[in-house]
C-alpha positions as CSV (number, residue, x, y, z in Angstrom):
1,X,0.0,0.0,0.0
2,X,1.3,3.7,-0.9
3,X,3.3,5.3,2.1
4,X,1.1,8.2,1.7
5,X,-2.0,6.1,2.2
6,X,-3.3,6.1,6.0
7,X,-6.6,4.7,6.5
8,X,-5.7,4.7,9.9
9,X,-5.1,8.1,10.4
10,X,-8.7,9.4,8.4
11,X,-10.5,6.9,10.2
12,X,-9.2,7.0,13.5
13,X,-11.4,7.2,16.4
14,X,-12.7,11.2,17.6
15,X,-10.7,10.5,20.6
16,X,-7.7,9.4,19.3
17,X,-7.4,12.2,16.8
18,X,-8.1,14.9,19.4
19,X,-4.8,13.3,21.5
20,X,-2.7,13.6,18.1
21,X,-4.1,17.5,17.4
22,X,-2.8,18.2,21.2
23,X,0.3,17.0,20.7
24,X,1.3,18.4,17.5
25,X,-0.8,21.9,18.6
26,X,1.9,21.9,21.8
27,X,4.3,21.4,19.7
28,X,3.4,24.1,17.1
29,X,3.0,26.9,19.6
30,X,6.7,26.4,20.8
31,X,8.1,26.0,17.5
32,X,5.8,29.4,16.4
33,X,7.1,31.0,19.2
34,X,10.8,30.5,19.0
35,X,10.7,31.1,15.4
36,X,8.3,33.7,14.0
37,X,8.6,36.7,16.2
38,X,6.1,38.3,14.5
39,X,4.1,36.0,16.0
40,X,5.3,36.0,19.5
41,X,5.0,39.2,19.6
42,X,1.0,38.9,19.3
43,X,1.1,36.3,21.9
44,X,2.8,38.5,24.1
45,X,0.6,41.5,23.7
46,X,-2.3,39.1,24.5
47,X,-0.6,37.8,27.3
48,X,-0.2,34.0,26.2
49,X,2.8,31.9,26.5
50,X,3.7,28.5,25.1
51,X,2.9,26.9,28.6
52,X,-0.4,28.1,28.3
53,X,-1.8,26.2,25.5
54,X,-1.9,22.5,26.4
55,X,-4.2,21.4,23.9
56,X,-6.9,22.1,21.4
57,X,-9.2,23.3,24.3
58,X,-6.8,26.2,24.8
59,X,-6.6,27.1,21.2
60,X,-8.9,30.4,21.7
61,X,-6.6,32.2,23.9
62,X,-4.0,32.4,20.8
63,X,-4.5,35.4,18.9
64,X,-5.9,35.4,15.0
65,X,-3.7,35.9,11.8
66,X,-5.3,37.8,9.1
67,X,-4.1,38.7,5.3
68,X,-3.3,41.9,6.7
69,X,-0.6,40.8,8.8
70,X,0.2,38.3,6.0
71,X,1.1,41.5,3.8
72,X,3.0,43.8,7.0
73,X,5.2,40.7,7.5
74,X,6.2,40.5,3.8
75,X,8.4,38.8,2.7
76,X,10.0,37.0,5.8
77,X,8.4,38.2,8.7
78,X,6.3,35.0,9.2
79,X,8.9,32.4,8.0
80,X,9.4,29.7,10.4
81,X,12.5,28.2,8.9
82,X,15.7,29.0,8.1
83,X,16.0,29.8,4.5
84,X,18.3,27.3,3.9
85,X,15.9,24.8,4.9
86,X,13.1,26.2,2.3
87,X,12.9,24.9,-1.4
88,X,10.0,26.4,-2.6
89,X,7.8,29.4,-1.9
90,X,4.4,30.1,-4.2
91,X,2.2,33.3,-3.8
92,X,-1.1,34.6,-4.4
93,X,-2.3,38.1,-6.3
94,X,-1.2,41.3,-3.8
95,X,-4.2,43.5,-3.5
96,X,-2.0,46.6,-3.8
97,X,1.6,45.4,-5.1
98,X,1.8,43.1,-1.9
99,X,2.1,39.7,-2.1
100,X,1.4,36.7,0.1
101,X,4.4,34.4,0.2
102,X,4.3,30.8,1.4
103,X,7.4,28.9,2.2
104,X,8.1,25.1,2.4
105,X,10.2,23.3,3.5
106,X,10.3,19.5,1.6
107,X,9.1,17.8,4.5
108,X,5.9,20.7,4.3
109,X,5.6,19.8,0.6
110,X,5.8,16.4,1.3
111,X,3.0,16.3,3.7
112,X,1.0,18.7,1.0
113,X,1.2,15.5,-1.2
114,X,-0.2,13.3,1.1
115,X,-3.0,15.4,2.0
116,X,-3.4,15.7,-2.1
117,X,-3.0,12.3,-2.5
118,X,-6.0,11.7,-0.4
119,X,-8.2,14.0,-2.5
120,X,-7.5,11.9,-5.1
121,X,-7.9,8.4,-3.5
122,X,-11.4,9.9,-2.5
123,X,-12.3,10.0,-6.0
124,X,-11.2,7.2,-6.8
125,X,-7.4,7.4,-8.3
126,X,-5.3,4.2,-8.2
127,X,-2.0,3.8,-9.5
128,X,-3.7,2.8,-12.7
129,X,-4.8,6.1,-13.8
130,X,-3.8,9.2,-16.0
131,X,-4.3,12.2,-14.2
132,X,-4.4,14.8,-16.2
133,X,-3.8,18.2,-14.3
134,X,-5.1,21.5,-16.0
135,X,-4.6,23.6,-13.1
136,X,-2.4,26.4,-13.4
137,X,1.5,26.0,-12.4
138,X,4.0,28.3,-11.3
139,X,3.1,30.5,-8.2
140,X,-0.2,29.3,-8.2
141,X,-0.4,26.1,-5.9
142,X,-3.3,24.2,-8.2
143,X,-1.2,22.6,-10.1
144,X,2.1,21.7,-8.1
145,X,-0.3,20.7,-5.0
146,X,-2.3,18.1,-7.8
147,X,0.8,17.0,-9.5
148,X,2.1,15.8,-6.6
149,X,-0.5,13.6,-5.5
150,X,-0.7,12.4,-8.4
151,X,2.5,11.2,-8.1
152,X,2.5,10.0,-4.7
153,X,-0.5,7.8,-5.7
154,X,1.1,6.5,-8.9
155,X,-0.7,7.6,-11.7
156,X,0.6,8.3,-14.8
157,X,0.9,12.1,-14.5
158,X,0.2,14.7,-17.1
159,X,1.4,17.9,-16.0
160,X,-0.9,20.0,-18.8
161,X,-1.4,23.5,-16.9
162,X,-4.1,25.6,-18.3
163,X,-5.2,26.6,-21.4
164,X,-4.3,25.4,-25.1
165,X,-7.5,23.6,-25.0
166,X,-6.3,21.4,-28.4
167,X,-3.3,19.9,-27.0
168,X,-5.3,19.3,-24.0
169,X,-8.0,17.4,-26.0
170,X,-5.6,15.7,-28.0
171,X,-3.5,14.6,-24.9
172,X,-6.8,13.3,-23.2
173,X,-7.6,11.1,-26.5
174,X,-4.2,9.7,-26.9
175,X,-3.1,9.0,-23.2
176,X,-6.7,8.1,-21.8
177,X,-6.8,10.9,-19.1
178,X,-9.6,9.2,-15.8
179,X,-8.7,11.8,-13.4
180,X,-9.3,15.6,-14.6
181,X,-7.9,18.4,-12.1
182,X,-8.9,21.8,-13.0
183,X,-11.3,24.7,-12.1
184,X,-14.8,23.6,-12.8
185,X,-14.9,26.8,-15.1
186,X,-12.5,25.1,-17.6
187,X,-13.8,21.9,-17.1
188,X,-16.7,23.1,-18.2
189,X,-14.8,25.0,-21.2
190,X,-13.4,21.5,-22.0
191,X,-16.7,19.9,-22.3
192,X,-17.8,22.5,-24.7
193,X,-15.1,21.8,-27.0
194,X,-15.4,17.8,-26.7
195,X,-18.8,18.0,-27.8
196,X,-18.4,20.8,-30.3
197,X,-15.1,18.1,-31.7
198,X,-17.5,15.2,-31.3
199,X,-14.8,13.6,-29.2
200,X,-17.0,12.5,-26.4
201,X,-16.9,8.9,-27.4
202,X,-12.9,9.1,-27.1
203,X,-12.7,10.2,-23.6
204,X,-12.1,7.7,-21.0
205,X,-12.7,10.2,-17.9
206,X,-14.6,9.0,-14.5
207,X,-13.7,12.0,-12.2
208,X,-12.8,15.2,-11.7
209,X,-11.2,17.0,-8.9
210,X,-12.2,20.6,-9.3
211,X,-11.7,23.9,-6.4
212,X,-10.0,27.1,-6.8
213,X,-13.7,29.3,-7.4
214,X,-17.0,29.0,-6.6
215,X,-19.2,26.7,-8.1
216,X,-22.9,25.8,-8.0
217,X,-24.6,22.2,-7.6
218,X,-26.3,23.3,-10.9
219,X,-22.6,23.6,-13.1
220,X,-21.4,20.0,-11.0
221,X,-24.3,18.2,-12.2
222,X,-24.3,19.9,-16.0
223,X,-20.2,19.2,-15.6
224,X,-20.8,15.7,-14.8
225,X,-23.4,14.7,-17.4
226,X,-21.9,16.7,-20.2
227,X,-18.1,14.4,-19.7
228,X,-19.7,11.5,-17.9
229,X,-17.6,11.5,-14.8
230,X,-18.3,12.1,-11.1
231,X,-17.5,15.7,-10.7
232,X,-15.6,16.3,-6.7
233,X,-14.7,19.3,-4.3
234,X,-11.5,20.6,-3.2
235,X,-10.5,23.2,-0.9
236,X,-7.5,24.8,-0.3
237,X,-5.6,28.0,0.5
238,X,-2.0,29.3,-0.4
239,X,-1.2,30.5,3.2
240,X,-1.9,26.9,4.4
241,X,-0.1,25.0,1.4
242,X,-3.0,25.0,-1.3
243,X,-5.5,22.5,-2.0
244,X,-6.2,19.4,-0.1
245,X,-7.0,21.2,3.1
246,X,-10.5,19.7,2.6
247,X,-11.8,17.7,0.1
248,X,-14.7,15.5,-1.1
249,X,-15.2,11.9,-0.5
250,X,-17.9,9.6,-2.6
251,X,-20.8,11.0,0.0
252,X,-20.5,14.6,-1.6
253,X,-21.9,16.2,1.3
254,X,-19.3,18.1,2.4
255,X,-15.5,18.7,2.2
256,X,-13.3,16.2,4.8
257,X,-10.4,18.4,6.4
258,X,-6.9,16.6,7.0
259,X,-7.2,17.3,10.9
260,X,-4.2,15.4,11.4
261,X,-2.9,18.4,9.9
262,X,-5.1,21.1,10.0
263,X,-7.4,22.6,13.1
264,X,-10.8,24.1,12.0
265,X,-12.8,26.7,13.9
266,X,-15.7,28.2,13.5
267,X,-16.1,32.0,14.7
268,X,-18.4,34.3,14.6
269,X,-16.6,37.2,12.0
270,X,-17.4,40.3,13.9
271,X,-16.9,39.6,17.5
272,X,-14.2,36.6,17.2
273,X,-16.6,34.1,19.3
274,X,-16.0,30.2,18.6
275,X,-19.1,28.8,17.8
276,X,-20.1,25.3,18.4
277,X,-19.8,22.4,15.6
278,X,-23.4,23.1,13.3
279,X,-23.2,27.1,13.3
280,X,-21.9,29.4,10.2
281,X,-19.5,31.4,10.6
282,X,-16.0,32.4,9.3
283,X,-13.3,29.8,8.5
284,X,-10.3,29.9,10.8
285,X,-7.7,27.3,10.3
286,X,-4.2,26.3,12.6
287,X,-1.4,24.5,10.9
288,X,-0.2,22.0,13.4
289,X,2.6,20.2,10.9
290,X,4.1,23.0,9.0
291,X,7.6,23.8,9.2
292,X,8.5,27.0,7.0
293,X,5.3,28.7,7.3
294,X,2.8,27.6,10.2
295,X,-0.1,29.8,10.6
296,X,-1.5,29.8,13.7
297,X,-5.5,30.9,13.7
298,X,-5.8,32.1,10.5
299,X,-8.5,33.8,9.3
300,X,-9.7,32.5,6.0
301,X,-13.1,35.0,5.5
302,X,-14.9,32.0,4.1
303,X,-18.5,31.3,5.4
304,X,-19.2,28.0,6.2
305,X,-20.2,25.4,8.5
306,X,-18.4,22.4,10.3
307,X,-19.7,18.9,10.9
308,X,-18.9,15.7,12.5
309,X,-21.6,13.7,11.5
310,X,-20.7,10.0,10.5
311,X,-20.1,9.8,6.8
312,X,-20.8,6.2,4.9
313,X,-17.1,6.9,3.3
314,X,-16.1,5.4,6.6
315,X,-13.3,8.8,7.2
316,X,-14.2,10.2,10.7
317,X,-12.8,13.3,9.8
318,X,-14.8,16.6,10.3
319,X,-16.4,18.1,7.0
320,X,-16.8,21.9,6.2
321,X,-19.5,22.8,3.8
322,X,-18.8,24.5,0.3
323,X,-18.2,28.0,1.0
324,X,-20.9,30.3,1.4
325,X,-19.5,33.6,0.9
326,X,-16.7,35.7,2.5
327,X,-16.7,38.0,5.2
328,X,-14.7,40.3,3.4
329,X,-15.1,41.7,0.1
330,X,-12.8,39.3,-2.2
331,X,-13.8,37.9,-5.3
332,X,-13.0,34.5,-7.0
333,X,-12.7,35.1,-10.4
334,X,-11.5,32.5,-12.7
335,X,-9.4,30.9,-9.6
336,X,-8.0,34.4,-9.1
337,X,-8.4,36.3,-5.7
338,X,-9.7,39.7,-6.9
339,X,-10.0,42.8,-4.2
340,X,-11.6,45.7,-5.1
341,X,-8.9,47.6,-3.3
342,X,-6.3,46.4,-6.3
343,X,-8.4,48.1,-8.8
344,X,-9.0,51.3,-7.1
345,X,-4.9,51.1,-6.3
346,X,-5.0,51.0,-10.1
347,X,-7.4,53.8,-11.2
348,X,-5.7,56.0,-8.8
349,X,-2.4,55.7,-10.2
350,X,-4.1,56.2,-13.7
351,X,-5.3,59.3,-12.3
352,X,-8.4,58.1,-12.7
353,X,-11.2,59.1,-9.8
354,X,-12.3,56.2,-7.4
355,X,-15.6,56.5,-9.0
356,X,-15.9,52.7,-10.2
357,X,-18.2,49.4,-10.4
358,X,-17.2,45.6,-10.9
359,X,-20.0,43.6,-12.1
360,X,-19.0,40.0,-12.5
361,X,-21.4,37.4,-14.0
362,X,-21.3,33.4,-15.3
363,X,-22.1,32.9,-18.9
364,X,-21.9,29.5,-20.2
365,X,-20.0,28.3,-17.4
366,X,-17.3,30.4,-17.3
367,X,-16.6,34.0,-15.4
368,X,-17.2,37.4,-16.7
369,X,-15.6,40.3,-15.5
370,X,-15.9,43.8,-16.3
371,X,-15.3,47.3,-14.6
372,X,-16.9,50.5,-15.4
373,X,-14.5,53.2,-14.6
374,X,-15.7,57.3,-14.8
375,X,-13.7,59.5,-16.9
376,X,-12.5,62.8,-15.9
377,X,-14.6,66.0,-16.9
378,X,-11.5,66.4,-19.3
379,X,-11.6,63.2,-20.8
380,X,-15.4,63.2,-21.6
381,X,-14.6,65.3,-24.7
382,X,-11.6,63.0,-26.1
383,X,-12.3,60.9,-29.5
384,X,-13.5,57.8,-29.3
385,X,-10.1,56.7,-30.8
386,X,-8.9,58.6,-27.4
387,X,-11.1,56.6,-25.2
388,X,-10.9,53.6,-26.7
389,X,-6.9,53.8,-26.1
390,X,-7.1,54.9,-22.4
391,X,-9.1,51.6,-22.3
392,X,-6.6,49.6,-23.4
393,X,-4.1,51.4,-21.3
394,X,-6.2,50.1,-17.9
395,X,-7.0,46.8,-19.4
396,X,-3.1,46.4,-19.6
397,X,-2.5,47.9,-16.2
398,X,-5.2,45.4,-14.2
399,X,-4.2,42.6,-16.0
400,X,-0.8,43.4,-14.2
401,X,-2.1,44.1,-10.6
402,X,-5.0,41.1,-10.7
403,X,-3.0,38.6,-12.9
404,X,-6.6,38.2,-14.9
405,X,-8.2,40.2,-18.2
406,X,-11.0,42.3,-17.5
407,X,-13.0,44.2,-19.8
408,X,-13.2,47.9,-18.9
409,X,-15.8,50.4,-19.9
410,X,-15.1,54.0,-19.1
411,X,-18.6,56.2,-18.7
412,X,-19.1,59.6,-17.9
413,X,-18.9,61.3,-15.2
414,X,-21.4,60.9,-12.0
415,X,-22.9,57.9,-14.4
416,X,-22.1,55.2,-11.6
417,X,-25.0,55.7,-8.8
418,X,-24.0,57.1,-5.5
419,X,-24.8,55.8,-2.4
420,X,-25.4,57.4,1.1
421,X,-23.9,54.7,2.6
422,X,-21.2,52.3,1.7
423,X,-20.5,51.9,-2.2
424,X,-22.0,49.3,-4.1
425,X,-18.7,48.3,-5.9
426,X,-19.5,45.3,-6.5
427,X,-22.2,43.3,-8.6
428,X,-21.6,40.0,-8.3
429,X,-25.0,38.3,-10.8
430,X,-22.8,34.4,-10.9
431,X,-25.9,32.0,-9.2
432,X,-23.2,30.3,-6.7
C-alpha cells in the first residue's frame, strides 16, 4: 500500500485524533514562538505563553492571523525556517503590489502530497490512472499541490497547466486521461469543446477533482453529465499549502479536512466568538505540521459550516461545507483572488477618480468580468479613438495588478449611482 495512504489516520477514532491534534498543537506553539517573532510578539501582547496552551481546548486564547498581517510581515516576517531549509515558496495576487508568500520546506511539501493524494484516493485514483492536471503552475499552488498527489498515488501524471484547449484534448484522447484536475470553469470550457469536436466517445474520464472558485450544484451536475464522470470538491488556501486542506469523499456532502494536519474553527466574524460544531461562521484554520510557514488561527473570511456527523465513506474526519460567501469583500474570479482595493490602487495611479463598479457574471460556465471606470470631466470630450486607447491602457494595467483580463468600460462622469452609505462596488450576478 502507498506510504502516503493512511486509512488509519482518516479513520481514526474522535478520541484518538483529538490526543494527536494536542500534541502536535503543543508542539506548534513552541516551534511558532521561537521562530516567528512576528508571532510572538502577538502572543505576548495578549498575554499567552507556550505553557499556556496544552491542547486544542486552549486554542482560543491564541491570537488570529489575518491577510493583513500576511502582507505587514512581507516577505519573511512570518517564516518559520531558516531559509536554507526552504525549497519552494508560491504566492497569491497582492491586492496593492503586496504579495502573500508561502514557504516550504520539503518535508511541508511532502505532507501537502499526502493530503493531495487523499483527495484523489477519495475520487477514486489508483495507481492505474492518467491524471491529467489543468490547473495552473507556477506561483499558483493548483497545479504543483495536484501534480504531486498524483505522483504519490502512482498515476501516470500529465502535467498540462491551463489553457491550449487542443493539446489538451488531443493529450486526453491519446493518453486516456480518468482523473481531470482543474477549475470547474474550464472543465466546463473543456466539455464545450469535446462536444463541439465530437470527441465525447474518445474520452475515458470517470472523475474530476475541481476547487480554486465558486461553483454551484447546478454547473457540478451539468459538468458531470456533459463528460460522464463524477464531478468532486476541493478546498484549499495558499497560506496553508494549497488544495487538499479539505476535500470530497464519494458522500458529496461536504469537504473532509486533514485534521491530522489542520485545526478548524468556527467563529463568529465580527466579535471573534467560537461557535459550536453546526453554526456558520468564518473559516479559521491552525497548521499544526508545517515547518516554514505555520499559521497559527488564521483567518480564512470564508463562510461556512463544520460537521462531524458520521459519513458512509467510513473517514471520521470533520467536514466543512462548500463556502458560502466571504466576510470580506474578495472575489473569486476564474481561480484568481480579486480585491476591489487592487483596482482602485490602479485607477488612482491612472489618475483616474475612485468612482468605479465591478460587475461580475457566469455565462456558459465560465466568469465574466468587467469594470466601469468614470472619466475625468477632461476626458469626456476625447475621441473615441482617445477613449478607446485609455481603455486599453487600464485593461493592460489590471491585468498586471490582478493577474486576470477584465474588460473595462469607461462612462461619464457621476454615471455610476451614489450611495449614502457604503459603495456598491461590486455586482456579483454568478448563481453560486
Amino acid at each position: 500500500m502507498p506510504k502516503y495512504y493512511q486509512p488509519e489516520i482518516e479513520t481514526m477514532p474522535y478520541d484518538e485524533l483529538r490526543a494527536l491534534q494536542n500534541e502536535r498543537l503543543v508542539k506548534q506553539v513552541r516551534h511558532v514562538w521561537d521562530n516567528v517573532p512576528y508571532y510572538r510578539k502577538k502572543m505576548e501582547e495578549k498575554g499567552v505563553t507556550p505553557e499556556d496552551i496544552q491542547g486544542v481546548d486552549d486554542l482560543y486564547k491564541l491570537p488570529f492571523l489575518c491577510k493583513d498581517d500576511l502582507r505587514e510581515a512581507y516577505p519573511y516576517g512570518l517564516k518559520g525556517a531558516p531559509l536554507s531549509d526552504c525549497v519552494r515558496i508560491h504566492s497569491t495576487s497582492g491586492t496593492t503590489g503586496k504579495r502573500v508568500v508561502a514557504f516550504y520546506t520539503q518535508h511541508d511539501i511532502d505532507l501537502w502530497d499526502d493530503c493531495c493524494a487523499r483527495a484523489l484516493v477519495a475520487a477514486g485514483a489508483t495507481k492505474e490512472d492518467v491524471c491529467h492536471i489543468a490547473y495552473g503552475f507556477g506561483l499558483f499552488t493548483g497545479g504543483a499541490g495536484l501534480n504531486g498527489g498524483s505522483h504519490k498515488v502512482g498515476c501516470l501524471t500529465l502535467p498540462m497547466s491551463s489553457g491550449n484547449t487542443d493539446r489538451q484534448l488531443q493529450f486526453m484522447t491519446d493518453l486516456g486521461s480518468t482523473i481531470l484536475c482543474c477549475t470547474p470553469s474550464y472543465a466546463a470550457y473543456l466539455a464545450e469543446s469535446i462536444h463541439e469536436q465530437g470527441l465525447r466517445d474518445q474520452i475515458k474520464l470517470k472523475a474530476g477533482i475541481f476547487g480554486a472558485e465558486a461553483w454551484s450544484e447546478d454547473m457540478r451536475h451539468d459538468i458531470e453529465n456533459k463528460l460522464g464522470i463524477k464531478a468532486y470538491d476541493i478546498y484549499g488556501l495558499t497560506e496553508t499549502s494549497g488544495p487538499g486542506v479539505a476535500f470530497e469523499c464519494s458522500e458529496q456532502t461536504g469537504m473532509h479536512i486533514n485534521e491530522d494536519h489542520f485545526i478548524a474553527e468556527i467563529i463568529d466574524p465580527d466579535t471573534g466568538e467560537v461557535l459550536p460544531e453546526g453554526s456558520k461562521g468564518e473559516l479559521v484554520f491552525t497548521a499544526i505540521t508545517k515547518e516554514a510557514f505555520p499559521l497559527l488561527r488564521y483567518r480564512t473570511r470564508d463562510i461556512c459550516i463544520l460537521s462531524r456527523k458520521k459519513c458512509t465513506c467510513g473517514r471520521t474526519h470533520i467536514k466543512m461545507s462548500k463556502p458560502m460567501g466571504r466576510s470580506d469583500d474578495m472575489l473569486i474570479i476564474r481561480g484568481i483572488n480579486v480585491f476591489p482595493s487592487q483596482i482602485e490602487t490602479v485607477l488612482l495611479q491612472q489618475g483616474y477618480p475612485a468612482n468605479y463598479q465591478i460587475i461580475v457574471d457566469r455565462v456558459n460556465n465560465s466568469d465574466t468580468f468587467e469594470v466601469m471606470v468614470e472619466m475625468n470631466p477632461e476626458m469626456f470630450s476625447d475621441s473615441l479613438a482617445k477613449i478607446a486607447s485609455a481603455e486599453k491602457k487600464l485593461v493592460d494595467a489590471l491585468k498586471a495588478m490582478l493577474g486576470i483580463a477584465a474588460k473595462v468600460k469607461l462612462v461619464a462622469p457621476k454615471t455610476i449611482t451614489r450611495s449614502e452609505g457604503k459603495a456598491v462596488r461590486v455586482i456579483d450576478k454568478r448563481k453560486i
